[in-house]
Structure formats: structure tokens, C-alpha cells
C-alpha positions as CSV (number, residue, x, y, z in Angstrom):
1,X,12.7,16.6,5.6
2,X,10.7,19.7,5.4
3,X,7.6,20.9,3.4
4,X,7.1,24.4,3.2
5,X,5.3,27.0,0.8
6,X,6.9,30.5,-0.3
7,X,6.0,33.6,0.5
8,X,4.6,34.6,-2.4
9,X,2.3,31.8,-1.6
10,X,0.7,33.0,1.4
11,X,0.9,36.5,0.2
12,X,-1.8,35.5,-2.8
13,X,-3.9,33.0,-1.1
14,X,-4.1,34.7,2.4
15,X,-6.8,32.3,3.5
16,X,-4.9,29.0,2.8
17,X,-4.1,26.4,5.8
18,X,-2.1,23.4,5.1
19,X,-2.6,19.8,7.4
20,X,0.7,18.2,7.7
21,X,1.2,14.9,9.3
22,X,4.2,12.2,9.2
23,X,3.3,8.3,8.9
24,X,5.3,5.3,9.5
25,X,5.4,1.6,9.2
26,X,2.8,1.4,6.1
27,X,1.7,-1.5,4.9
28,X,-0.1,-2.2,1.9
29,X,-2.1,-5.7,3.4
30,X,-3.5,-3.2,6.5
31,X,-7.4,-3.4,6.5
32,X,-9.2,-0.3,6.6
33,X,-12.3,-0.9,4.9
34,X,-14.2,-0.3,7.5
35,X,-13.1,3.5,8.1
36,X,-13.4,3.8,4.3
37,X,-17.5,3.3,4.5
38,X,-17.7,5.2,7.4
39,X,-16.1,8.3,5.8
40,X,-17.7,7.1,2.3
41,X,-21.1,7.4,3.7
42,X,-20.6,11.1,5.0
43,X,-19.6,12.2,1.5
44,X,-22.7,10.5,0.2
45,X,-25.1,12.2,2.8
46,X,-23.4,15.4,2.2
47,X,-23.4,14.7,-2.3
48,X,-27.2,14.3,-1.6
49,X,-28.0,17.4,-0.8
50,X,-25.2,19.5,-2.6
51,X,-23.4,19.2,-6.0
52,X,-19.7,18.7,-5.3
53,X,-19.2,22.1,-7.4
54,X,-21.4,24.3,-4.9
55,X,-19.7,22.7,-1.8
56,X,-17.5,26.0,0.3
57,X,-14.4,23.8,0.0
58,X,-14.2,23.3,-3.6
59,X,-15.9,26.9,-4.6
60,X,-12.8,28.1,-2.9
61,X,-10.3,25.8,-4.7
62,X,-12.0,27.0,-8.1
63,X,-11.8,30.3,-6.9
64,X,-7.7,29.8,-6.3
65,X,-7.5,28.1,-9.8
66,X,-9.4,31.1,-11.4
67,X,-6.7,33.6,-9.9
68,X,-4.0,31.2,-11.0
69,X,-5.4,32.1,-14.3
70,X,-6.7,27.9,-14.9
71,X,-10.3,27.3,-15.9
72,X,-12.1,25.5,-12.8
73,X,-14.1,23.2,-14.9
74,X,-11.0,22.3,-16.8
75,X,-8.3,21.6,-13.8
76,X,-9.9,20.6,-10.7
77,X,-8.4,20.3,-7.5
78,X,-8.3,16.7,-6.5
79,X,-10.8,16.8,-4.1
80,X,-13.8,17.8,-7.0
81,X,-12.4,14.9,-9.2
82,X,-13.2,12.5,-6.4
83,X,-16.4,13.7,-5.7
84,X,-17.8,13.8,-9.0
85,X,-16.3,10.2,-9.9
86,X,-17.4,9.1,-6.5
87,X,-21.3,10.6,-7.1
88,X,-21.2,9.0,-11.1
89,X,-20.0,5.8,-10.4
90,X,-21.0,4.9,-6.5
91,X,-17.9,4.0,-5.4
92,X,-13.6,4.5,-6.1
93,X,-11.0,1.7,-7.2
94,X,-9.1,-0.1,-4.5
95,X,-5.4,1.0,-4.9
96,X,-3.9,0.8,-1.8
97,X,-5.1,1.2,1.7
98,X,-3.7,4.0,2.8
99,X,-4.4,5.8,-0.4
100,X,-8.1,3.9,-0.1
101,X,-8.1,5.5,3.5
102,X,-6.9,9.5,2.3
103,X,-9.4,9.3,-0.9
104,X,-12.1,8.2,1.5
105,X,-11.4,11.2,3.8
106,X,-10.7,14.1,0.6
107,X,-14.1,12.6,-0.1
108,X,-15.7,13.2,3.3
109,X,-13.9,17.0,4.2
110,X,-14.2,17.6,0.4
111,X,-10.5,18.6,0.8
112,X,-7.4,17.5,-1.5
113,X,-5.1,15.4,0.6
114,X,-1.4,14.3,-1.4
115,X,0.1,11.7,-0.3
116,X,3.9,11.4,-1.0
117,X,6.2,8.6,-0.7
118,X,9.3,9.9,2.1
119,X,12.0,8.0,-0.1
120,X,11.0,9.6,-3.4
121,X,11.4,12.6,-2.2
122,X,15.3,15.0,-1.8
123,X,15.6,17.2,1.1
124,X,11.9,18.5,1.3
125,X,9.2,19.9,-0.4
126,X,8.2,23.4,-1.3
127,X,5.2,25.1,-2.9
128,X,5.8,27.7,-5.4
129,X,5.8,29.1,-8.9
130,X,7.9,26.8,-11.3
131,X,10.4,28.1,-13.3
132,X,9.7,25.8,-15.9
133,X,12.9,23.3,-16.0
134,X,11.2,21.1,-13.3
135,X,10.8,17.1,-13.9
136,X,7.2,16.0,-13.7
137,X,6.9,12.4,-13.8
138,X,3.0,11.9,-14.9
139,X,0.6,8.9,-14.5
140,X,1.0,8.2,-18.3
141,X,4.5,7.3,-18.3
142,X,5.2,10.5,-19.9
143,X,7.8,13.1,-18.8
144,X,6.4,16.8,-18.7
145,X,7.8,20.1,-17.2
146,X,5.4,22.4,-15.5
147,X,4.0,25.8,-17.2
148,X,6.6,28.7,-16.0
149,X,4.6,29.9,-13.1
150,X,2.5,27.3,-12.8
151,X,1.9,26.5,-8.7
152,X,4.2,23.5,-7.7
153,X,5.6,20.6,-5.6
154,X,9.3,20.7,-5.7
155,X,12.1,19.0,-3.7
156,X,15.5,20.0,-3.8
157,X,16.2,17.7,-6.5
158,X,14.0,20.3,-9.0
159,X,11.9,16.9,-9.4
160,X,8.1,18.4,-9.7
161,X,5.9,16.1,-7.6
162,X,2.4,18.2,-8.2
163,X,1.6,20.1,-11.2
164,X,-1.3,22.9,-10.6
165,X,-0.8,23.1,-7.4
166,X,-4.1,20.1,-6.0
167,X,-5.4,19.2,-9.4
168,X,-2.4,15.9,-10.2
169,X,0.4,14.7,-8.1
170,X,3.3,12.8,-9.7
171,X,3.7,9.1,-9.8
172,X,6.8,9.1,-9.3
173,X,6.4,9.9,-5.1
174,X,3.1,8.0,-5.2
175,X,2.2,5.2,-3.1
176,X,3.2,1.6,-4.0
177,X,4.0,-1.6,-2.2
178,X,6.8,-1.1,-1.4
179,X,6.2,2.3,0.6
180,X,6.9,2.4,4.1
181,X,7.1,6.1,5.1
182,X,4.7,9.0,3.5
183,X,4.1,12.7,3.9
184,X,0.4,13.7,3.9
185,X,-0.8,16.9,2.9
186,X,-4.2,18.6,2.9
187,X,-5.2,21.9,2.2
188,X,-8.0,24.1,2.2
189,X,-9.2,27.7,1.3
190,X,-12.6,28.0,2.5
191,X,-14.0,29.9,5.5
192,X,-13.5,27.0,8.0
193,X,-10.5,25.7,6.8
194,X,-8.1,25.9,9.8
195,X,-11.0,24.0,12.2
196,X,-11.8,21.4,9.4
197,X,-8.2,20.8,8.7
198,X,-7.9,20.1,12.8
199,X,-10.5,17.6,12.4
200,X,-9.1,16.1,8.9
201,X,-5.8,15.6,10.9
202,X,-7.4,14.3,13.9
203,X,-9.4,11.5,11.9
204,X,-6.2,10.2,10.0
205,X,-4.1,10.2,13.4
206,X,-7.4,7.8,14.9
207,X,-6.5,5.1,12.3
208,X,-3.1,5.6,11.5
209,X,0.5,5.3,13.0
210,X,1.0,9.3,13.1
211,X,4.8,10.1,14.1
212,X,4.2,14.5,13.8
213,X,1.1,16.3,12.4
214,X,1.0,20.4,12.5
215,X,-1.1,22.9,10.8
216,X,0.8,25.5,8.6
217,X,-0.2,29.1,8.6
218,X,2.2,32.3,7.6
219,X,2.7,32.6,11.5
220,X,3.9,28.6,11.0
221,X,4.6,28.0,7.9
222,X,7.0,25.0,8.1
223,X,6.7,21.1,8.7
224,X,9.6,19.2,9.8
225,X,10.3,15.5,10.5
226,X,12.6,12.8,10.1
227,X,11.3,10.4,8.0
């Protein structure tokens, strides 16, 4: 299984670095509250002295979205969405604890992290423009296909499993009980992307069972493993 992005891709977001890493053997009865507050409480120190919206790692996301020709403030990458239910509310919703454990670190990095169920997925998956015949399975239960052009997830079954690139993944790749092996992706824009992406990577593998991480650059710009 492979996830790579086109070349058109890197060509108009020069600056991007991708976080790959492989997990195995997930349960969904692990405890990892724990980690969650620890990571919780850096995004709460960090919320209290900036907005979400002014933080370098989303002002580059909404910078990406605005060249993608999406209003910011309209589709935000997943990241933002956290953060601002995270600083209105206190806290996020139990779902699962590996997705508990990835929403607590987007939170703390203020980077998007998708996580994508192995099984769900045919042959790999790439980043690029749709064409507009994709299947997008959304969290409503409805069926959509992405804008033409719109920034994708695709596998090789032309099954969409993102639409707009960070802002929504697809439930039908998400992670439920039954999910034993996942691909986790993070990416980031800003300045420091490709040293806070090493230390994103690094805190997942110090809590999970980590089989292959890498980070993806247009000198490396493709993740394989064998799920």
C-alpha cells in the first residue's frame, strides 16, 4: 500500500511536508487517556495566548485553501475545527482511542492528522485534483462526488476518502471497532513544518505500535508499507 501526492501537488504548495506512519494491532478498549491530557493541556496553554486562527500552522493551511480558490473561514482544515471546538467547549467527544489519541495531538501541533482504516482502502492513496466522478462517502450517510479540481484522497478504487484536501475525511475509511490496521497522515505548510512533523511522528510512535513512519518531501515523495 502506498500514499503519495502528484506532482502538480508539490509544484503549487512548494512548502508542504507530509508525516507518514503505519500502525498495527489497534484496539479500540487501549487506554490512552492519560497522553490525551498531556497533549490536551499543551493546546490549552498554547489557545491561551493565541487564537487558533493566528496560529503559523493554520494561517498557512488558510493560506493553501485561499489558493485553492476555498474561503478559509468557510472550509477549514481539520486542525482549526478542533481547536476552535476544543477552546468553545473545553474538551472533544470520546470516539475511539486512537482517534481520541490523533485529535489530542492535531490539537497540540495545531496540525491536521487523517487517520484511515488499511482495509478500506484499494491499492493506495494519492493526493490530487479530482476529476469529479470520485465516490465520497460523507458523515451524513450521504453520497457526494468531489468538485472537479477539488484537492483529494483517492485509492485506486476512484473511492474519494478526503474532500478539500484537510478540511473532511470520509467515513467510509474512518476508524471503527472493528479496525485493526490504519494509515496516519499529517501535514503541514508553515515555516517549521518538516521539524514539527519529526516531532508529531515521534510523539505518536512513543505511544503507539508504529510498524514504518517517513516524512514526504518532493526529494521523497512516497510512503510504502504492507499493511
Amino acid at each position: 500500500m502506498y500514499f503519495i501526492h502528484t506532482p502538480v501537488v508539490w509544484q503549487e504548495h512548494p512548502s508542504l511536508v507530509a508525516g507518514m506512519l503505519h500502525v498495527g494491532d489497534i484496539t479500540p478498549d487501549a487506554d490512552v487517556r492519560a497522553s490525551v491530557a498531556a497533549f490536551e493541556a499543551i493546546a490549552n496553554k498554547r489557545l491561551a495566548n493565541t487564537p487558533e486562527g493566528e496560529l503559523p500552522e493554520v494561517q498557512a493551511w488558510r493560506r493553501a485553501f485561499s489558493r485553492m480558490g476555498l474561503k478559509p473561514t468557510q472550509y477549514r482544515c481539520a486542525s482549526e475545527s478542533l481547536l476552535r471546538r476544543f477552546r468553545k467547549e473545553g474538551s472533544l467527544p470520546a470516539i475511539h482511542p486512537l482517534i481520541d489519541l490523533c485529535n489530542a495531538v492535531s490539537l497540540a501541533f495545531a496540525i491536521p492528522i487523517g487517520v484511515l482504516d488499511t482495509s478500506r482502502i484499494i491499492g493506495g492513496i494519492t493526493v490530487c485534483h479530482a476529476k469529479g466522478d470520485e465516490v465520497y462517502d460523507a458523515f451524513s450517510g450521504e453520497t457526494e462526488h468531489p468538485d472537479p479540481g477539488e484537492t483529494i484522497f483517492v485509492d485506486e478504487s476512484n473511492r474519494a476518502h478526503a474532500r478539500r484536501w484537510t478540511h473532511r475525511q470520509s467515513a467510509y475509511s474512518a476508524v471503527r471497532k472493528e479496525t485493526r490496521d490504519v494509515m496516519i497522515v499529517a501535514e503541514a505548510m508553515h515555516d517549521t513544518a518538516a521539524e514539527d512533523l519529526s516531532r508529531l511522528v515521534d510523539a505518536l510512535c512513543r505511544v503507539l505500535k508504529v510498524t514504518k513512519t517517513a516524512l514526504l518531501s518532493p526529494a521523497a515523495p512516497r510512503f510504502e508499507f504492507e499493511p
